[in-house]
LUMLUMTOR-203889 format. One record per atom (N, C-alpha, C, O, CB): residue in one letter; atom name; x, y, z negated. Coordinates in steps of 0.2 Angstrom, whole numbers, plus 2048, in hexadecimal, padded with zeros to 3 digits. Glycine has a CB too. Layout:
   resn   name     X     Y     Z
      a     CA     X     Y     Z
...
This chain:
   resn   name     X     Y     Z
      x      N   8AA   C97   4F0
      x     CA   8A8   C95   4F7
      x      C   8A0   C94   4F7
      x      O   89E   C91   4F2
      x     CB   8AC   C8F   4F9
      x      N   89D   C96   4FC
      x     CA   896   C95   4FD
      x      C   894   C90   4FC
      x      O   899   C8B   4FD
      x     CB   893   C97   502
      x      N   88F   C8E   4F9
      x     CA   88C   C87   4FE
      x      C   887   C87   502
      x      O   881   C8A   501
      x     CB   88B   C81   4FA
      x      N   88A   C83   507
      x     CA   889   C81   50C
      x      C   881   C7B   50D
      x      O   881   C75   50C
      x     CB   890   C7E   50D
      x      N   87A   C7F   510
      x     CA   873   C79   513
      x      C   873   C7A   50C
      x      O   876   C7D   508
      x     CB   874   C6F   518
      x      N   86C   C76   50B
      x     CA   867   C75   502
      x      C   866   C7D   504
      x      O   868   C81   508
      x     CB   86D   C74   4F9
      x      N   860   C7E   4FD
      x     CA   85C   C84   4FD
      x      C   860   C88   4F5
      x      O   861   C85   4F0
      x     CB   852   C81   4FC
      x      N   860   C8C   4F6
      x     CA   862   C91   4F2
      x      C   861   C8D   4EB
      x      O   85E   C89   4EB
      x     CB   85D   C99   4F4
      x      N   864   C8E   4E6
      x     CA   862   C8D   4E0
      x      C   85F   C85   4DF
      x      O   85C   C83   4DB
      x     CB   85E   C92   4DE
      x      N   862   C81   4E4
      x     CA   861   C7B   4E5
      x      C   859   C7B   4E3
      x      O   858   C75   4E2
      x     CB   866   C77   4E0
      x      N   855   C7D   4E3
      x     CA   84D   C7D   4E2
      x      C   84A   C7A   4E8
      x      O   84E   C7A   4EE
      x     CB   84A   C84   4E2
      x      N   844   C75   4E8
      x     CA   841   C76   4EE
      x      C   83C   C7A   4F0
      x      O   837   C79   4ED
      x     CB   83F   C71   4EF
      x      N   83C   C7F   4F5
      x     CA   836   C85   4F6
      x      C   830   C80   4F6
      x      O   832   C7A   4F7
      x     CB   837   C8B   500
      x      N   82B   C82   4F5
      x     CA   824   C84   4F6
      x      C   823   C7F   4FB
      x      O   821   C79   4FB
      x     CB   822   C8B   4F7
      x      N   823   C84   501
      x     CA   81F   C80   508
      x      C   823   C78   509
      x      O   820   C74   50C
      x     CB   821   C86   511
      x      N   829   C76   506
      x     CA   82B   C71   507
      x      C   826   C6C   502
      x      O   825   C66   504
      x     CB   832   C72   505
      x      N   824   C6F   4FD
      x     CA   81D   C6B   4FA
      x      C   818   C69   4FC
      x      O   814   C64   4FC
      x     CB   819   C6E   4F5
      x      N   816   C6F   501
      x     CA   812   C6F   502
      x      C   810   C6B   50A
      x      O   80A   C6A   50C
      x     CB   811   C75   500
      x      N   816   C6A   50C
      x     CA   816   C67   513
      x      C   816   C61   511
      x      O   812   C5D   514
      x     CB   81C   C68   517
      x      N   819   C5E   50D
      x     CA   819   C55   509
      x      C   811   C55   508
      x      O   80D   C50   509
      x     CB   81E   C54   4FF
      x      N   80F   C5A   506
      x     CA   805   C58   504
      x      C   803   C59   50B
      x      O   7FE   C57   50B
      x     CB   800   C5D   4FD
      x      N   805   C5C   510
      x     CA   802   C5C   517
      x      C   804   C55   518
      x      O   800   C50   51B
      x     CB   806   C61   51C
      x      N   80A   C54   517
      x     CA   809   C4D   51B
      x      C   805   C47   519
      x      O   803   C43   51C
      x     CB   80F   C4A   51C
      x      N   806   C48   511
      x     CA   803   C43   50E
      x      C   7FA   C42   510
      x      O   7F6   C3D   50F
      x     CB   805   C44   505
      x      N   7F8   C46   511
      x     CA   7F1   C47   513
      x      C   7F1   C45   51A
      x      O   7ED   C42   51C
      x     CB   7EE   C4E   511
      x      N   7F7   C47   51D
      x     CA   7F5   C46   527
      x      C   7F6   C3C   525
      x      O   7F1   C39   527
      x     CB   7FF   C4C   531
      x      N   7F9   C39   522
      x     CA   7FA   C32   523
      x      C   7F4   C2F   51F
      x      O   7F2   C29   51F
      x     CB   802   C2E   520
      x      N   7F1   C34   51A
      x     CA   7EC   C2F   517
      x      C   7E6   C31   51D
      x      O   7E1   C2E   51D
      x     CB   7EA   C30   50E
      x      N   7E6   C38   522
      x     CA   7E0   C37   526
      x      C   7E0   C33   52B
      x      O   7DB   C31   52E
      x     CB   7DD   C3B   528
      x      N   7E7   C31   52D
      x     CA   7E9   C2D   532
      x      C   7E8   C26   530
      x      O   7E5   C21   534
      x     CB   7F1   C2D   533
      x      N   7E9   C24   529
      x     CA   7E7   C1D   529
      x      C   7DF   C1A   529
      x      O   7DC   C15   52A
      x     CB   7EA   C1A   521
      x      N   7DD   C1E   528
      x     CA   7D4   C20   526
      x      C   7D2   C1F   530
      x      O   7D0   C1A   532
      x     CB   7D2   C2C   520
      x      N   7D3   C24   532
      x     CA   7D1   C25   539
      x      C   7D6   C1C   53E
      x      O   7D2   C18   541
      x     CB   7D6   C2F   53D
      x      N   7DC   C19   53D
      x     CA   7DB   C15   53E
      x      C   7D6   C0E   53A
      x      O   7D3   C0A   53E
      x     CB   7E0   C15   540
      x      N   7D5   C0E   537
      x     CA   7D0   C09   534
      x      C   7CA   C0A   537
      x      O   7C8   C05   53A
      x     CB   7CE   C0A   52C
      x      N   7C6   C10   537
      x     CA   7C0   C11   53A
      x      C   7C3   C0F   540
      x      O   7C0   C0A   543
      x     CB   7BD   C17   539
      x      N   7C6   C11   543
      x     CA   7C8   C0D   54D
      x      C   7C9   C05   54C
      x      O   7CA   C02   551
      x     CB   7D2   C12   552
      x      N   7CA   C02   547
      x     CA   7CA   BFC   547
      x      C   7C1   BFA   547
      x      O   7BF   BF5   54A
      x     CB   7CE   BFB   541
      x      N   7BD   BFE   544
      x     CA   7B9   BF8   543
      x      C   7B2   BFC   54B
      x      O   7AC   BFB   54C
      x     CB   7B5   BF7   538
      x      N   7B5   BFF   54E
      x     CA   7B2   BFF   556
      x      C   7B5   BFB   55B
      x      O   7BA   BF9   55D
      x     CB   7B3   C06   559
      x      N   7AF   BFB   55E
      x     CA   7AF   BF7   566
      x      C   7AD   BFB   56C
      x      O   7A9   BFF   56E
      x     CB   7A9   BF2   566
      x      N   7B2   BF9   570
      x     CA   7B2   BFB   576
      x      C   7B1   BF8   57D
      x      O   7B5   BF3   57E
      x     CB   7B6   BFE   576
      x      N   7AD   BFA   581
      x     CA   7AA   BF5   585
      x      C   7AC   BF9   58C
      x      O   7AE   BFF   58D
      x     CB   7A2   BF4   584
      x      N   7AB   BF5   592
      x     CA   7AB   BF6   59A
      x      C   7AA   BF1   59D
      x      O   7AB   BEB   59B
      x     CB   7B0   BF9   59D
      x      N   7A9   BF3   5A3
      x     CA   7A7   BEE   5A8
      x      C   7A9   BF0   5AF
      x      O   7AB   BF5   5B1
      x     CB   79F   BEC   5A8
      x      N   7A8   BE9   5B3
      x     CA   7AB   BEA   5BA
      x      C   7A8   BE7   5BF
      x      O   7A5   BE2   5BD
      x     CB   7B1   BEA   5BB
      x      N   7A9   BE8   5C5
      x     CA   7A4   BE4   5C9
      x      C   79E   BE7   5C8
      x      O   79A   BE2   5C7
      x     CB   7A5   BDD   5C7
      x      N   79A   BED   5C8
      x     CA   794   BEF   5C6
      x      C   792   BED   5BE
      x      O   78C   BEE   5BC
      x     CB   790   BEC   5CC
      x      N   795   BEC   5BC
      x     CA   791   BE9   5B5
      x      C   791   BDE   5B6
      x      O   78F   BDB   5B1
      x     CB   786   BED   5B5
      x      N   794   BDB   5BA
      x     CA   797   BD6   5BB
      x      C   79A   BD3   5B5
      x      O   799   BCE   5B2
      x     CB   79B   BD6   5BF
      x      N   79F   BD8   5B4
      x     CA   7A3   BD5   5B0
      x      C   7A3   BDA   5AA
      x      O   7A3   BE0   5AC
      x     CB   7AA   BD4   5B2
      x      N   7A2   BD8   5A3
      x     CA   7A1   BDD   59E
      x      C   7A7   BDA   598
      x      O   7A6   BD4   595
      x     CB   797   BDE   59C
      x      N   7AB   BDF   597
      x     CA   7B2   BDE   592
      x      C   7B0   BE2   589
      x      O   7AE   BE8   588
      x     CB   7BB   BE2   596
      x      N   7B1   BDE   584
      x     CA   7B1   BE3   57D
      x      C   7B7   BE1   579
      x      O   7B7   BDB   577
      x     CB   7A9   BE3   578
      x      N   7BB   BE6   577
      x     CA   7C0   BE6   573
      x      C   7BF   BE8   56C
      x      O   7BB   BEC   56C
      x     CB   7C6   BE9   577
      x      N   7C2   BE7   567
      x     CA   7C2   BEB   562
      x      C   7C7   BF2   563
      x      O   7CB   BF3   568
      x     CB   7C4   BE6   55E
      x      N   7C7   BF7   55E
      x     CA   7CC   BFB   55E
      x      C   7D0   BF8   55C
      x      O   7D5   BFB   55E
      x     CB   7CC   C00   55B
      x      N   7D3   BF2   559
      x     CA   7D9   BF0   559
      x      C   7D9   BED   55E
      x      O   7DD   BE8   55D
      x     CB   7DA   BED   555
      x      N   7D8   BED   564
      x     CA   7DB   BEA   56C
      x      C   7DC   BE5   56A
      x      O   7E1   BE2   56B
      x     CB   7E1   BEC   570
      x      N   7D6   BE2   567
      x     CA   7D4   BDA   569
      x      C   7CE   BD7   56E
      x      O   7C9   BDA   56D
      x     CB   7D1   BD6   563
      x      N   7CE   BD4   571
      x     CA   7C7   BD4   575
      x      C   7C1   BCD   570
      x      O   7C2   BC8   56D
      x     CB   7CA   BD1   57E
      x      N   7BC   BD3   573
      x     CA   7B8   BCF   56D
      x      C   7B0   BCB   572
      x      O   7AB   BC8   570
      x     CB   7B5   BD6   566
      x      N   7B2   BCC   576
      x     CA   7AE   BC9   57B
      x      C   7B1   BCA   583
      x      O   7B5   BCD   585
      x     CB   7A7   BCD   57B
      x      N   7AD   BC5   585
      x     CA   7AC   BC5   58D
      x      C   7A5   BC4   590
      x      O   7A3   BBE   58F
      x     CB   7B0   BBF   590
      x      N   79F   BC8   594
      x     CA   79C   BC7   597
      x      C   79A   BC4   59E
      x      O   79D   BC8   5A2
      x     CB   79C   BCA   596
      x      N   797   BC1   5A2
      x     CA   799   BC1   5A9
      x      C   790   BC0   5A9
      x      O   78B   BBE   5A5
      x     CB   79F   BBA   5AD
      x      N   792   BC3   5B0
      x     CA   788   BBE   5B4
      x      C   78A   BB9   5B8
      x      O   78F   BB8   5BA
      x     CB   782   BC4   5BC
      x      N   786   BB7   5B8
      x     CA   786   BB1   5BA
      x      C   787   BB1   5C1
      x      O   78B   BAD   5C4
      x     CB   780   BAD   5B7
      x      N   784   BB7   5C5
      x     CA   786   BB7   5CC
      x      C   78E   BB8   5CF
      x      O   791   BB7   5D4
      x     CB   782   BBD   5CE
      x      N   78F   BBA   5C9
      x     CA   798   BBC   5C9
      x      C   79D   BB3   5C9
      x      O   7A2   BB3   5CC
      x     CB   79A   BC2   5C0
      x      N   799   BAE   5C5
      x     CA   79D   BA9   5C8
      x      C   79F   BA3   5CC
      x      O   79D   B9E   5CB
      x     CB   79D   BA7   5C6
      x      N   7A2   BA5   5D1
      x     CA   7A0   BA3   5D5
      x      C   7AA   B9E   5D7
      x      O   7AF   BA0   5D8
      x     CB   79C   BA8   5DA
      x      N   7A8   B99   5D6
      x     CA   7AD   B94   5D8
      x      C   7B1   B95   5DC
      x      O   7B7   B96   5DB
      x     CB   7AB   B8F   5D9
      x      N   7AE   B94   5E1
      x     CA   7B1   B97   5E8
      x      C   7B9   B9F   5EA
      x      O   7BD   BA1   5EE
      x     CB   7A9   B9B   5EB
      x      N   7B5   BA2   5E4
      x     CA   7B8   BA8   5E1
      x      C   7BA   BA9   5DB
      x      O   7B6   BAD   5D7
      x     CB   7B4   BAD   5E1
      x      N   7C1   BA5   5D7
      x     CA   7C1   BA5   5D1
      x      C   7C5   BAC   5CF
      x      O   7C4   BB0   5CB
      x     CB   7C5   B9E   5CE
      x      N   7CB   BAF   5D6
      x     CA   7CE   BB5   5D5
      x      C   7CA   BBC   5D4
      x      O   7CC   BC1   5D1
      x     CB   7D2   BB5   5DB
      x      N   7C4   BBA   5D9
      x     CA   7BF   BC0   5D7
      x      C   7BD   BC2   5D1
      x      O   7BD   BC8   5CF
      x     CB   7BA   BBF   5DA
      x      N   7BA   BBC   5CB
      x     CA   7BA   BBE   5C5
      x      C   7BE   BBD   5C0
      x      O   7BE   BBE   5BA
      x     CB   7B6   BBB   5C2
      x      N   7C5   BBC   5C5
      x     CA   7CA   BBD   5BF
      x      C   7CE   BC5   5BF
      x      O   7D3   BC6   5BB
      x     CB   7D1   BB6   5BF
      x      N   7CB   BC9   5C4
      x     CA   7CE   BCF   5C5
      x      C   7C7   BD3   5C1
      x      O   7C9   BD8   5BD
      x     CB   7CE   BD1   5CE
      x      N   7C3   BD2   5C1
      x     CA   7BC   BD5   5BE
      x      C   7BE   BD6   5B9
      x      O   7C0   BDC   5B7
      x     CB   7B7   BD3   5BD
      x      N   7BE   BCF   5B4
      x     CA   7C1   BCC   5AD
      x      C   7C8   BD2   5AB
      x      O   7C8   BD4   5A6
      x     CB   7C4   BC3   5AF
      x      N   7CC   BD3   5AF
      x     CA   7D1   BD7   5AD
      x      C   7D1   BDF   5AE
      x      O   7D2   BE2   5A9
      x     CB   7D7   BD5   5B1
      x      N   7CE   BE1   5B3
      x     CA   7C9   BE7   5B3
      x      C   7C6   BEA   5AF
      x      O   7C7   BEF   5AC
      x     CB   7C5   BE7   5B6
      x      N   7C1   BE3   5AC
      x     CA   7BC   BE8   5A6
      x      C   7C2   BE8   5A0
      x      O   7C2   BED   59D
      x     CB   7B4   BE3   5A3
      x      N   7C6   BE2   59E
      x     CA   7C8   BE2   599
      x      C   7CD   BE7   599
      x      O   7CF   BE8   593
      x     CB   7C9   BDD   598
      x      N   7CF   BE9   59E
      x     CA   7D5   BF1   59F
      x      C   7D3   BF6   59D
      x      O   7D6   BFA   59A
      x     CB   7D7   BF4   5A5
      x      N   7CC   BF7   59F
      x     CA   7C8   BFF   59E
      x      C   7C6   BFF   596
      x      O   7C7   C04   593
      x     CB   7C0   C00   5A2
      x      N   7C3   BF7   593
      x     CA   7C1   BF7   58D
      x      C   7C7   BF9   589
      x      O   7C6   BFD   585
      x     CB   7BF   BF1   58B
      x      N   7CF   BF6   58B
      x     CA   7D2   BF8   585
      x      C   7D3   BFF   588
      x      O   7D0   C01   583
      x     CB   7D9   BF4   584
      x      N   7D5   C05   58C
      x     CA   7D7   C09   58D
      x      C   7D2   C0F   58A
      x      O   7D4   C15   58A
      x     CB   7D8   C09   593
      x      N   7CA   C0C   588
      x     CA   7C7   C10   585
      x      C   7CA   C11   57C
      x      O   7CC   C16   577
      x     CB   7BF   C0C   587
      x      N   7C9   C0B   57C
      x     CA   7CE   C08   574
      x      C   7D1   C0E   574
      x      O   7CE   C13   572
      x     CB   7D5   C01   574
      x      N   7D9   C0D   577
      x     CA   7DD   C11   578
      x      C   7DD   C19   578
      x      O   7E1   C1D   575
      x     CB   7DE   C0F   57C
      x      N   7D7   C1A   57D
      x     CA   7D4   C20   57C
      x      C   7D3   C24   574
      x      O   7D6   C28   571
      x     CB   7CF   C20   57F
      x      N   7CF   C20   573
      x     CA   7CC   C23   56C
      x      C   7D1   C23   566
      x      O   7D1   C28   562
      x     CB   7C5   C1D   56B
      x      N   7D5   C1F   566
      x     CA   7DC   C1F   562
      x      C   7E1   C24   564
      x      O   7E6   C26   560
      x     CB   7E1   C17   563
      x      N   7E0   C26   569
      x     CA   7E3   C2E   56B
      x      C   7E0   C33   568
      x      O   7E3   C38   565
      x     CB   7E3   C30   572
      x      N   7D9   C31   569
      x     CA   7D4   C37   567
      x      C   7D7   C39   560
      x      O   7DA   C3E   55E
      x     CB   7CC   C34   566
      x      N   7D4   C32   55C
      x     CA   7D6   C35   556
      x      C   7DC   C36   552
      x      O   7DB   C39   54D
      x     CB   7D4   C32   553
      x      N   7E3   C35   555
      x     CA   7E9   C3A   555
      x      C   7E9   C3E   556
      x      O   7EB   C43   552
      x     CB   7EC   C3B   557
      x      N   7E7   C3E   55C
      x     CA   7E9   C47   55F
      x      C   7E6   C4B   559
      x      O   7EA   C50   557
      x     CB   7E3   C4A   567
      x      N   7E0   C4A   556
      x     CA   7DC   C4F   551
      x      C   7DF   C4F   54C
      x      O   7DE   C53   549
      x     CB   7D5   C4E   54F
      x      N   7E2   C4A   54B
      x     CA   7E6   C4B   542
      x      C   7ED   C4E   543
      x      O   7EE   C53   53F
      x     CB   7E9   C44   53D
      x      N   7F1   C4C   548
      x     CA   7F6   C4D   54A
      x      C   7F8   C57   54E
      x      O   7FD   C5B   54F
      x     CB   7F7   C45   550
      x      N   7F0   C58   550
      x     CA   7F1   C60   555
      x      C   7F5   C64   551
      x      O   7FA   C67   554
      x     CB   7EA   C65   556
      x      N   7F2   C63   549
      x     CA   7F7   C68   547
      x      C   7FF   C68   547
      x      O   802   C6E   547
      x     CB   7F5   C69   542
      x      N   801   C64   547
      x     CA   809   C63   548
      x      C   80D   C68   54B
      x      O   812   C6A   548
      x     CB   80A   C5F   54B
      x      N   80A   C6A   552
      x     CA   80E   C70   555
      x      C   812   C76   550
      x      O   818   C77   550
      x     CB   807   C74   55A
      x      N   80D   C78   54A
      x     CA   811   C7B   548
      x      C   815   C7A   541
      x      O   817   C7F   53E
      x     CB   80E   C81   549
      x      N   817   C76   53F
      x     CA   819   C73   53B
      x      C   821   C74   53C
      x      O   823   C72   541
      x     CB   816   C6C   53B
      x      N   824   C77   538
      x     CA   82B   C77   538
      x      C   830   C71   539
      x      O   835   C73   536
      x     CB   82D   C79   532
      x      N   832   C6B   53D
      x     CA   834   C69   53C
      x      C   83B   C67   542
      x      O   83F   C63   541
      x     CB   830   C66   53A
């Protein structure tokens, strides 16, 4: 009786080596490209430059900016929308850039057997 799935002669082919060292290399450029996105900052602002937000790539926030014209008592909801504004765009840049550098390690994937 035949058997049945496994590779002929119970061997592992070649490209099956050689896909384990594809991968082992795509996680060690992956770990490398997030570290480097760790130790960048990203910034924005709103309200004309009012309010100015900087996060780390790890989506921490590492500052808050304001002008002084921006505080105004009277209007606490005004700078607390700015405040969330800038700090939205700051992380979405984050975010961006953490895509970026996926997408580049990860493009090749499409044609990977899996």
């Amino acid at each position: 009786m035949a058997k049945r799935g496994g590779f002929p002669g119970g061997a592992m082919p070649g490209n099956m080596a050689n896909l384990m060292k594809q991968a082992q290399r795509m996680q060690r450029q992956m770990e490398e490209g997030q570290k480097e996105l760790e130790t960048k900052e990203f910034s924005a602002s709103a309200g004309g430059g009012a309010v100015e937000a900087t996060v780390s790539g790890k989506k921490e926030i590492l500052g808050i900016k304001l002008s002084e014209e921006v505080v105004d008592p009277e209007d606490i909801e005004m700078l607390q929308d700015l405040i969330v504004a800038a700090v939205n765009e700051a992380l979405r840049k984050a975010e961006e850039a953490s895509a970026e550098i996926m997408g580049k390690m990860t493009g090749g994937l499409g044609g990977m057997p899996f």
